[in-house]
VMD Tcl script that draws the C-alpha trace (Angstrom):
set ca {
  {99.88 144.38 173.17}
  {98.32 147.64 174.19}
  {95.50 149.62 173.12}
  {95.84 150.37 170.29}
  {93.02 153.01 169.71}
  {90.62 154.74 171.49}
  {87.43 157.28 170.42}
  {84.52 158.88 172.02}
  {81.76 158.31 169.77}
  {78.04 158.82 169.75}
  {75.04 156.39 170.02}
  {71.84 157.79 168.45}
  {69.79 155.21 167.26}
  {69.07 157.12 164.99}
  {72.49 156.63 163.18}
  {72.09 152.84 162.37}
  {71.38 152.60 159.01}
  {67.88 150.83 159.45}
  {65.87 152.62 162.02}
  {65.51 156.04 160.34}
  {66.92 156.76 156.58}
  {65.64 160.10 155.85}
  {67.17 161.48 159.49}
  {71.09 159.55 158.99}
  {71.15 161.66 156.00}
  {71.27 164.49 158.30}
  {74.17 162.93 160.34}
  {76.58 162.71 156.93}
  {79.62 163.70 158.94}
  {79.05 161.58 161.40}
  {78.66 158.38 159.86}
  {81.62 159.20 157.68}
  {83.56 159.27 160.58}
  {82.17 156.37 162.22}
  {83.44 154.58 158.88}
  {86.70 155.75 158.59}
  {87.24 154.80 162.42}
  {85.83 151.05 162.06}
  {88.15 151.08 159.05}
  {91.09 152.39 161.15}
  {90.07 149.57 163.92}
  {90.40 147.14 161.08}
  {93.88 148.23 159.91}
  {94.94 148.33 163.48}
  {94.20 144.46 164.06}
  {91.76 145.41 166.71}
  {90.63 142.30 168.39}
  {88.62 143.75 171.23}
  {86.70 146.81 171.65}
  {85.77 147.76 175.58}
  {82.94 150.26 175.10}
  {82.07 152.13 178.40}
  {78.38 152.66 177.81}
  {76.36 155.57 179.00}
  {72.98 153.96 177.89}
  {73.06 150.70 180.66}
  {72.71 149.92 183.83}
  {73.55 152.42 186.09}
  {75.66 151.06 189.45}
  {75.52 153.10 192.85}
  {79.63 152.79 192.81}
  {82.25 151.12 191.08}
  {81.26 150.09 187.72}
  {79.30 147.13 186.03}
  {80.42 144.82 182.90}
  {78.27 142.46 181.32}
  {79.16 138.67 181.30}
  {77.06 137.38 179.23}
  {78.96 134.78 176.83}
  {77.20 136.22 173.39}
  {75.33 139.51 173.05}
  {72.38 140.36 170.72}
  {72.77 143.76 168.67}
  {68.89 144.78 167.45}
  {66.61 147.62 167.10}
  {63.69 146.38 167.11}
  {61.94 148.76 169.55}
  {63.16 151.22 167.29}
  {61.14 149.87 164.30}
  {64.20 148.35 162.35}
  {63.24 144.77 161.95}
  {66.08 144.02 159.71}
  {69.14 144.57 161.43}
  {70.35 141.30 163.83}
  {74.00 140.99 164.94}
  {76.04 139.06 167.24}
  {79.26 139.13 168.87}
  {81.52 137.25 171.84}
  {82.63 138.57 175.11}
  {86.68 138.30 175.93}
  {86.15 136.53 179.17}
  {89.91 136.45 179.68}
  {90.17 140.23 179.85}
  {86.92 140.37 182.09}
  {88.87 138.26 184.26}
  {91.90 140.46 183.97}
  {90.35 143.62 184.78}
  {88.63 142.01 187.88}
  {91.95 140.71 189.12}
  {93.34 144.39 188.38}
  {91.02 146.29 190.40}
  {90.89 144.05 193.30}
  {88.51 145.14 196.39}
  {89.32 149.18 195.64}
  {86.55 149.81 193.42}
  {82.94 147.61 193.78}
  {82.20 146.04 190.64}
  {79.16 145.11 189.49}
  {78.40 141.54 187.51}
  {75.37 141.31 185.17}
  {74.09 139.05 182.59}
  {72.18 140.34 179.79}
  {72.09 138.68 176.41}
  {70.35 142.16 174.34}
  {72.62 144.82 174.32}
  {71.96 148.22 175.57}
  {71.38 151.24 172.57}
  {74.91 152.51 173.60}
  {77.19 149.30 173.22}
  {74.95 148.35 170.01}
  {74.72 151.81 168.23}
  {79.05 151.98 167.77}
  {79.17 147.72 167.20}
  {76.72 148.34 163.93}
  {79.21 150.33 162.21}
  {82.64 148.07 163.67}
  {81.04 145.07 163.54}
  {80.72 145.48 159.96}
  {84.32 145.68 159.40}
  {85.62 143.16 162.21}
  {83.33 140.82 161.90}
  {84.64 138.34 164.73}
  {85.42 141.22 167.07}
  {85.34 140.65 170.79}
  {83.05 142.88 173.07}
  {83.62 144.41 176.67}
  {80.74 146.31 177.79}
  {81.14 148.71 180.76}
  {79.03 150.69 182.63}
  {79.90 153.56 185.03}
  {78.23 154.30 188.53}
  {76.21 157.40 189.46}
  {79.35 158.79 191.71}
  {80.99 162.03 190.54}
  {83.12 163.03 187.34}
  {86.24 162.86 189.40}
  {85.77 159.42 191.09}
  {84.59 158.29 187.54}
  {87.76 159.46 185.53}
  {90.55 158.13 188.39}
  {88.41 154.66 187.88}
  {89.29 155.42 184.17}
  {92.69 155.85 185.00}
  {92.85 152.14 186.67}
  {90.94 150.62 183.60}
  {92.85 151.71 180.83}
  {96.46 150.48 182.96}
  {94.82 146.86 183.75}
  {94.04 146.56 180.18}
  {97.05 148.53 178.58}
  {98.65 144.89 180.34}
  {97.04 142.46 178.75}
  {98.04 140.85 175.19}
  {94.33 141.28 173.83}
  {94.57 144.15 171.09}
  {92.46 145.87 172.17}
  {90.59 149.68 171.36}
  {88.74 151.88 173.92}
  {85.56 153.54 172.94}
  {83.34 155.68 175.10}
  {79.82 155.80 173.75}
  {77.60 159.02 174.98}
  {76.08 162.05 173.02}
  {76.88 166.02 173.86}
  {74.19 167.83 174.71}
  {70.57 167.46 174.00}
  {69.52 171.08 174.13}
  {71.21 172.53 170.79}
  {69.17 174.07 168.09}
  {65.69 172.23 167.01}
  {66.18 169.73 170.10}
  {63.05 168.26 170.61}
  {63.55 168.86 174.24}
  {63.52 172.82 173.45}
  {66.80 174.84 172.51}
  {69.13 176.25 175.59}
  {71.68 178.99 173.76}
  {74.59 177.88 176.30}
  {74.55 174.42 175.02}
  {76.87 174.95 172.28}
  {79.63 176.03 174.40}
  {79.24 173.69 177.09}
  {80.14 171.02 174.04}
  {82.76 173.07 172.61}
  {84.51 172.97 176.28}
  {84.44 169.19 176.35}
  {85.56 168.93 172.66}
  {88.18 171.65 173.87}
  {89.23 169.66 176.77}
  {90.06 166.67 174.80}
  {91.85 168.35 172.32}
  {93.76 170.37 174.68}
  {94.36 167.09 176.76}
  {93.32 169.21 180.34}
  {90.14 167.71 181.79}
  {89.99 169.39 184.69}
  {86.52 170.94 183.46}
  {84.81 167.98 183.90}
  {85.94 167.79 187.52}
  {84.30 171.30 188.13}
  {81.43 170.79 185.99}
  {78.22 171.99 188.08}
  {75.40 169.49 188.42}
  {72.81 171.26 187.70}
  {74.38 172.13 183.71}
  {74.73 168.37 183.35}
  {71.02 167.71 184.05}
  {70.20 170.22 182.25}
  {71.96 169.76 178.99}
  {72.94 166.67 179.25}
  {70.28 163.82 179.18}
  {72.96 161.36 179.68}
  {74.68 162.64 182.06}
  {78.48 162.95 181.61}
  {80.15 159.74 183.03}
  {81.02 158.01 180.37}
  {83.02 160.64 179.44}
  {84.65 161.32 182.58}
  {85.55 157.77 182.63}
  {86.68 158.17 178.65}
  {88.84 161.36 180.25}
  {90.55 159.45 182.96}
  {91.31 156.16 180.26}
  {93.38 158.15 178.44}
  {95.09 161.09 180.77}
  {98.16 159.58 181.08}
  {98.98 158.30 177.78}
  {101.08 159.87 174.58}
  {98.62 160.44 171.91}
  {97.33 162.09 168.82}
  {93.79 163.64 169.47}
  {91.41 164.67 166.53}
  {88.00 166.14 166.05}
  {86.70 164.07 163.42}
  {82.97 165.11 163.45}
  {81.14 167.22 165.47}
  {76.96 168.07 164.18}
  {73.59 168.57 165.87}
  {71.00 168.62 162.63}
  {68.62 167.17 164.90}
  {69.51 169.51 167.78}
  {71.31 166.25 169.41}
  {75.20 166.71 169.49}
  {76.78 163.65 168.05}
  {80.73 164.41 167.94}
  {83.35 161.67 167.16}
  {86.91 162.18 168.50}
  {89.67 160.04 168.12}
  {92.57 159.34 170.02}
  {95.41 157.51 168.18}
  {98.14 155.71 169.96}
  {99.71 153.24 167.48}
  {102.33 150.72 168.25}
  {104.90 153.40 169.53}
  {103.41 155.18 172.33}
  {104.63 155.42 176.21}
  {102.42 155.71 178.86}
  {102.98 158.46 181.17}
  {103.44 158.15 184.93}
  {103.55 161.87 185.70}
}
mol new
graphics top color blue
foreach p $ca { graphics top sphere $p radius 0.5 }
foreach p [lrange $ca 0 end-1] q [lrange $ca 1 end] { graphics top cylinder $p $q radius 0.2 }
display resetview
């Protein structure tokens, strides 16, 4: 079975329910959206979700997954005491993917039973609706935008091969510099955001390729891998793309866009 789905979603800590009421009110669009896709996950008879994580463990090439048998979702350094999940790694699509990409990219092996902000923030909200749902955590190296969306390319075919269903989620914020940002307001911000949201919708990511460094470090606290890796995942597939939240209350762009692909869809060679 293929993937099924696959969404770029956001990971501010500040969107699990627990760690900050009086700010998620702020983020209304965005944890609408976050519902309606764990819903959608749910109707799809998602059975794994491979997140590619900008918030872990940052490789010099390659990539790195996490093979630890049972992660530990909590908050705790973020003052929510209350919220403790858990959920399974698919070892047999671990094993897959290393098969798949052979000696052309490094890969990195780690073993980490808490997970990183990024893989946890998304898992709060799917976890709630799949609640035996198999993780694969991902994390991409520090090489450039175009080396990260080709290894993109070669993920997304090693998995599209394996029965698992399975949905693809990159988790990474926009920019950090829009209006009220703590870390002081830059007035190109909003359009560097609007050109990845653009990109996606327009299915040409060629922007990323040319994007200069010195803008992502700038605007983008994060950097931008995890989206160039997103980018590459899904370049060569048929697909519906959607815009189903974009907001920065806190001056923190949080944007959710989803990609559906259904049980119908080809994937494209040229």
């Amino acid at each position: 079975m293929p993937i099924l789905a696959a969404a770029l979603v956001p990971n501010l800590t500040l969107l699990v329910p627990n760690v900050a009421q009086d700010q998620l009110l702020t983020y209304s669009q965005t944890v609408s959206a976050y519902q309606d896709l764990a819903r959608h996950l749910k109707d799809q008879q998602v059975e794994t979700v491979v997140i590619i994580s900008s918030r872990g463990i940052t490789a010099p090439t390659g990539l790195a997954i996490n093979l630890h048998p049972e992660f530990k979702i909590s908050f705790e350094a973020f003052g929510d005491l209350a919220t403790e999940l858990s959920a399974y790694n698919n070892f047999a699509l671990i094993d897959h993917l290393k098969q798949g990409l052979g000696t052309e990219f490094p890969l990195s092996m780690l073993s980490l039973a808490e997970l990183d902000y990024g893989s946890a923030v998304p898992l709060v909200y799917f976890l709630d609706q799949i609640p035996k749902l198999k993780v694969v955590t991902i994390y991409p190296s520090a090489q450039g935008l175009y080396t990260q969306s080709e290894l993109g390319a070669q993920i997304s075919a090693i998995i599209h091969a394996h029965p698992s269903r399975t949905a693809l989620i990159a988790s990474s914020n926009l920019s950090s510099r829009l209006a009220d940002s703590p870390l002081g307001y830059l007035a190109p911000a909003r359009g560097h955001d609007k050109q990845i949201i653009n990109g996606f919708e327009t299915d040409d990511y060629r922007f990323l390729h040319n994007f200069p460094a010195e803008d992502i470090n700038t605007y983008y606290e994060q950097g931008l891998s995890a989206i160039a890796m997103f980018s590459g995942a899904i370049n060569r597939f048929h697909k519906t793309v959607k815009l189903a939240s974009y907001e920065h209350p806190q001056g923190l762009g949080a944007a959710i866009i989803r990609v559906d692909l259904g049980l119908s869809w080809l994937f494209r060679l040229w």
